[in-house]
C-alpha positions in Angstrom: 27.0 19.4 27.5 28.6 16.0 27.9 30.0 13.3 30.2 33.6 12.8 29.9 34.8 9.8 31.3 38.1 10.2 33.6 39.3 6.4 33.6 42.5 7.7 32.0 43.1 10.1 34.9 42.1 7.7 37.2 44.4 4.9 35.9 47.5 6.4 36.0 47.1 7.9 39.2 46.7 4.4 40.6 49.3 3.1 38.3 47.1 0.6 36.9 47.1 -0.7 32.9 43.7 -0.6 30.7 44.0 -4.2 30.6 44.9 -4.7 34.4 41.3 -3.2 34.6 40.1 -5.5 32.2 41.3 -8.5 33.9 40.4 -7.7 37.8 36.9 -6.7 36.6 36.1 -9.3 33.9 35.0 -6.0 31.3 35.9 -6.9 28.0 39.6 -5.3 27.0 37.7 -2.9 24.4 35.3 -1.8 26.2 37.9 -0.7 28.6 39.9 1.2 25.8 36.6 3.0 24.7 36.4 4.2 28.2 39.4 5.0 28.6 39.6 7.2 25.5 36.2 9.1 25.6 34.3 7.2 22.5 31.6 5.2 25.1 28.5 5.4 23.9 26.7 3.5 26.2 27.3 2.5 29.5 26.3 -0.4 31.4 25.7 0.3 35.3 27.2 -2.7 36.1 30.4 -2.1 34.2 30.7 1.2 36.5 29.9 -0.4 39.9 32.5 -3.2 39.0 35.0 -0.4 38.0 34.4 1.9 40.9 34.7 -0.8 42.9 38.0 -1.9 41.7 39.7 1.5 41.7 37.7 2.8 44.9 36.1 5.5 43.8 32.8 6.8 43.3 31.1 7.3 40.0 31.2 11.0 40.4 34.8 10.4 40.4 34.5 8.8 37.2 32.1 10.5 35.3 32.0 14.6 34.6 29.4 16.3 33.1 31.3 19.0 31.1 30.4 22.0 28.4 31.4 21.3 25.0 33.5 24.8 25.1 35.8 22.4 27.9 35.9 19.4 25.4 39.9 19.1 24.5 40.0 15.4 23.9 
């Protein structure tokens, strides 16, 4: 099992840039892009209220807990 992280989805359904995000929430620009393309290792709590927040969604939204068999990124 892991948690996939589904900023990317997220983002382009609100039409929003990686560094849009960055901006609005004050989260550094690479941590953003580590999101964004599944290589997070660690995760503040903060960093997903503030993005939540921003994109009005709950973290359940944003995070998945999936099987490796599912992993395709």
């Amino acid at each position: 099992m892991y948690v996939h992280v589904n900023l990317k989805e997220i983002l382009n359904e609100k039409n929003m840039s990686q560094r849009e995000l960055s901006k609005v929430t004050g989260i550094r620009a690479a941590s953003i892009h580590d999101m964004y393309n599944n290589q997070v290792i660690r995760l503040p709590l903060k960093n997903l209220a503030l993005i939540c927040a921003v994109l009005n969604c709950s973290i359940a939204d944003l995070l998945q807990l999936r099987s490796k068999e599912d992993e395709t990124d």
